[in-house]
C-alpha positions as CSV (number, residue, x, y, z in Angstrom):
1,X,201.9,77.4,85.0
2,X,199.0,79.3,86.9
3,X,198.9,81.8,84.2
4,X,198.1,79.2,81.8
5,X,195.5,77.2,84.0
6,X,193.8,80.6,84.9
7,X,193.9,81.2,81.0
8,X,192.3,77.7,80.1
9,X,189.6,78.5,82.9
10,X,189.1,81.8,81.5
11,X,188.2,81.0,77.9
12,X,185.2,78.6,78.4
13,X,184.0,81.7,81.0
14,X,184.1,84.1,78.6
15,X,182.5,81.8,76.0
16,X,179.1,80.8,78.4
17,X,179.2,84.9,79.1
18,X,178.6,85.7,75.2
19,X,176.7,82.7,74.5
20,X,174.4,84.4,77.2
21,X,174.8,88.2,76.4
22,X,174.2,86.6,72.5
23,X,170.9,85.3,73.7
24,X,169.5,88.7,75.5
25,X,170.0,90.2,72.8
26,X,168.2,87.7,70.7
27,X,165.7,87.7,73.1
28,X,165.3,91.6,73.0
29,X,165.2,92.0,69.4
30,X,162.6,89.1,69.7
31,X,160.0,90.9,72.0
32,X,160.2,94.0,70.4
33,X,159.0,92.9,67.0
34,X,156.6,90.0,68.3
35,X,154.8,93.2,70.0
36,X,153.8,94.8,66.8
37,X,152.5,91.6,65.5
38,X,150.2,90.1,67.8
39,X,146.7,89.6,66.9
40,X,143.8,92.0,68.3
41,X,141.7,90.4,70.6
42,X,137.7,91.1,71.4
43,X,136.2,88.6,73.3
44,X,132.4,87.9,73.7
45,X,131.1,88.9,77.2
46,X,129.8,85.7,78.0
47,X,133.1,83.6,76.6
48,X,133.2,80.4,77.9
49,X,136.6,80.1,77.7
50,X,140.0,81.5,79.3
51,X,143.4,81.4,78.1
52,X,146.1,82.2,81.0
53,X,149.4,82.7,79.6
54,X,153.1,83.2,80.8
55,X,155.9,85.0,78.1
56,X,159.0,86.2,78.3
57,X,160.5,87.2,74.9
58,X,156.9,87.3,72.8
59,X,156.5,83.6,71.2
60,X,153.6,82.3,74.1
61,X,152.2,85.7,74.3
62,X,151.8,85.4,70.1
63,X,150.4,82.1,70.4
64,X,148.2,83.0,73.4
65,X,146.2,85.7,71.4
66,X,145.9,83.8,68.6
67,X,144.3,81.2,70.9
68,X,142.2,83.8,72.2
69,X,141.1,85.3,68.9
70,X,140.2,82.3,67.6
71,X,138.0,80.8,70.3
72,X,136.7,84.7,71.4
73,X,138.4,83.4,74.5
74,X,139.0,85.5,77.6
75,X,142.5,86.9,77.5
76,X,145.1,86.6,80.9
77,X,148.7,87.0,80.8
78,X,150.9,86.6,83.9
79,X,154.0,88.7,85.1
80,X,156.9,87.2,86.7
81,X,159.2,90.6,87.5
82,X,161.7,87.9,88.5
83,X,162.7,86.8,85.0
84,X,162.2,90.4,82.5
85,X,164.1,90.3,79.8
86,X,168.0,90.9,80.6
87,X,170.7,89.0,81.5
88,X,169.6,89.2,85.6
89,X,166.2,87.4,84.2
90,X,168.0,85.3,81.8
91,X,170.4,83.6,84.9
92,X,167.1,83.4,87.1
93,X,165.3,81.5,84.8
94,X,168.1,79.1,83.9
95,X,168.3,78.8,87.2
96,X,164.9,78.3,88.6
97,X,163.6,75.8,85.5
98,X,164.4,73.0,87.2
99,X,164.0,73.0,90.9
100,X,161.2,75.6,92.0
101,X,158.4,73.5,90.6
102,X,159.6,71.0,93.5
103,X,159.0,73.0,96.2
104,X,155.9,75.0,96.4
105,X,157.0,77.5,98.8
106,X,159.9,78.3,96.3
107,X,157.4,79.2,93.3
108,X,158.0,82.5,91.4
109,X,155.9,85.3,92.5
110,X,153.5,86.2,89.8
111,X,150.8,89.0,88.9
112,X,148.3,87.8,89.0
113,X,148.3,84.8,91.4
114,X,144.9,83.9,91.7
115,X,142.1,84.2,88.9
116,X,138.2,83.9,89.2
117,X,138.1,81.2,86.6
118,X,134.9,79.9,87.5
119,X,132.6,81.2,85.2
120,X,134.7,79.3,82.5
121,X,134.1,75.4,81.0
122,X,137.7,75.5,79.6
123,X,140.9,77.1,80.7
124,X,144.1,77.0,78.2
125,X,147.2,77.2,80.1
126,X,150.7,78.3,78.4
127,X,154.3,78.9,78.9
128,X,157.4,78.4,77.1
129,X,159.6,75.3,77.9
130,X,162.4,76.0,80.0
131,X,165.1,72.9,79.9
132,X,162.5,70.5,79.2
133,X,159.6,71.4,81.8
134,X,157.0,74.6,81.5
135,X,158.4,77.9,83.1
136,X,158.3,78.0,86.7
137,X,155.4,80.8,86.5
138,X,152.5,78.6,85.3
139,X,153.6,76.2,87.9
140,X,153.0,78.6,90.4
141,X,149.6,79.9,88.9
142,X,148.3,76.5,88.9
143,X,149.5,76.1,92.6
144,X,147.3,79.6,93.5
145,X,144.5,78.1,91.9
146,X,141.3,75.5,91.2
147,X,140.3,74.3,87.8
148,X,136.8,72.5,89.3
149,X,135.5,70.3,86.5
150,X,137.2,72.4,83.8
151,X,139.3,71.4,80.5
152,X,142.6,72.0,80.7
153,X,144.5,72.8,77.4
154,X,148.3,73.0,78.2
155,X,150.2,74.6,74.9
156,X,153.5,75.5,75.0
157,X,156.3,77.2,72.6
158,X,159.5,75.8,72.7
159,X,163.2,75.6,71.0
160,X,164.5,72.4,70.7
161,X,162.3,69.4,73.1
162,X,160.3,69.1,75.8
163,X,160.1,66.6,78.5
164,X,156.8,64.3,78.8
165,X,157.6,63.5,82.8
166,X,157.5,66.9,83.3
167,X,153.8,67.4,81.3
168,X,152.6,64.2,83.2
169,X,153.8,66.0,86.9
170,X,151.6,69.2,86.0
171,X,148.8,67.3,84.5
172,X,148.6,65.6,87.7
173,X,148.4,68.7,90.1
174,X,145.8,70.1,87.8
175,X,143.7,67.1,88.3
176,X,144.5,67.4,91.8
177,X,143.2,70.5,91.5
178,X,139.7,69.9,90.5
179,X,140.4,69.3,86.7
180,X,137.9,67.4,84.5
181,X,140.1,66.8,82.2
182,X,143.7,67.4,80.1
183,X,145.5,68.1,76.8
184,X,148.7,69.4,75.8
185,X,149.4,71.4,72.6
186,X,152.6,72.3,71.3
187,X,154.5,74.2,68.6
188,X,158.4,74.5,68.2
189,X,159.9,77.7,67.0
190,X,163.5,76.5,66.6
191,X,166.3,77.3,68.3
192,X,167.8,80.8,68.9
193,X,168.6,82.8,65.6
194,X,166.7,80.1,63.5
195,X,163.3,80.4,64.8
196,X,160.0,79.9,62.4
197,X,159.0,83.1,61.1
198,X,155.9,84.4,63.4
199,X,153.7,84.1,60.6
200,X,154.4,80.2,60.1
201,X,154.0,79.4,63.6
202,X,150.5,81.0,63.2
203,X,149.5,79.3,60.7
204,X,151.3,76.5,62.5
205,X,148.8,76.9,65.0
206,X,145.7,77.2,63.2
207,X,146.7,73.9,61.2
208,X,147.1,71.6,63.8
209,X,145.2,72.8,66.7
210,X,142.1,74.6,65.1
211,X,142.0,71.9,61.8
212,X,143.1,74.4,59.8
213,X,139.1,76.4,60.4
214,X,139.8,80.0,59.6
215,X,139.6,82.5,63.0
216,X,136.8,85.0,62.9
């Protein structure tokens, strides 16, 4: 009998473990070719705009420097040590999507924290979606910082949905942070092993967020 129970725990065990190992090394494969394909980037000195970005497997970082490229935008990209790619960072951000954001002492620690964002009219903000809600890392970069009378454009990449209570709870603590005002963008890649080609999300991108006006 306790052969049989311990065998009928086992096997949905062993099934989250490969779903998980599956997805690292989805994730992996992901990051290494995203890196050969993301657009230079050669801002104007006196851009007007910054675009601060958090990415763990490639897609935001993509996005981001098309952003950046387009708009001759000021370039940032944050570094949470606690979630590298890997099964360790994998568990840590399952585990931290949710409940971090509620406590600010909890946050992620980050590199960089803080950013002079001052000299900038409009700051573009992105992360992918963790289980609905922005990763824990731009939570914790807005918490480091001010946004005085700035424009805040959230995007985000994500694979299946996102949650608007959870856009609504950082639009509020951006305003509370000095924020003039607030958008969010968004593109969908698809879920793990079905994903838009890189190419189409860029285009993606330049469709519905830049009216299809073709990047210097």
């Amino acid at each position: 009998m306790f052969k049989w129970i311990a065998l009928l725990l086992g096997v949905p065990i062993a099934v989250v473990i490969l779903e998980l190992l599956a997805v690292t090394w989805i994730e992996s494969l992901q990051a290494r070719q995203l890196a050969s394909r993301q657009p230079e980037v050669n801002p104007r000195d006196e851009a007007r705009t910054a675009v601060v970005y958090f990415s763990r497997s490639g897609n935001t970082a993509l996005a981001a420097r098309q952003i950046a490229r387009h708009l001759d935008a000021r370039l940032f990209a944050l570094e949470a040590p606690a979630y590298s790619l890997g099964l360790s960072g994998l568990l840590h951000a399952l585990k931290d999507a949710y409940r971090l954001k509620e406590r600010a002492g909890a946050l992620p620690q980050i590199n960089p924290s803080d950013i002079d964002l001052a000299s900038f009219d409009t700051v573009w903000l992105g992360s992918p979606v963790w289980l609905y809600s922005p990763a824990p890392p731009l939570w914790s970069f807005v918490e480091h910082n001010r946004f005085d009378d700035q424009h805040i454009v959230l995007f985000n990449t994500y694979n299946s949905n996102f949650g608007d209570e959870h856009i609504e709870k950082l639009k509020a603590k951006l305003m509370a942070r000095g924020a003039r005002s607030f958008e969010h963008r968004h593109i969908q890649r698809g879920r793990m092993g079905r994903q838009t080609p890189p190419e189409q999300m860029l285009q993606a991108i330049e469709e519905q967020w830049f009216n299809g006006q073709t990047s210097p």
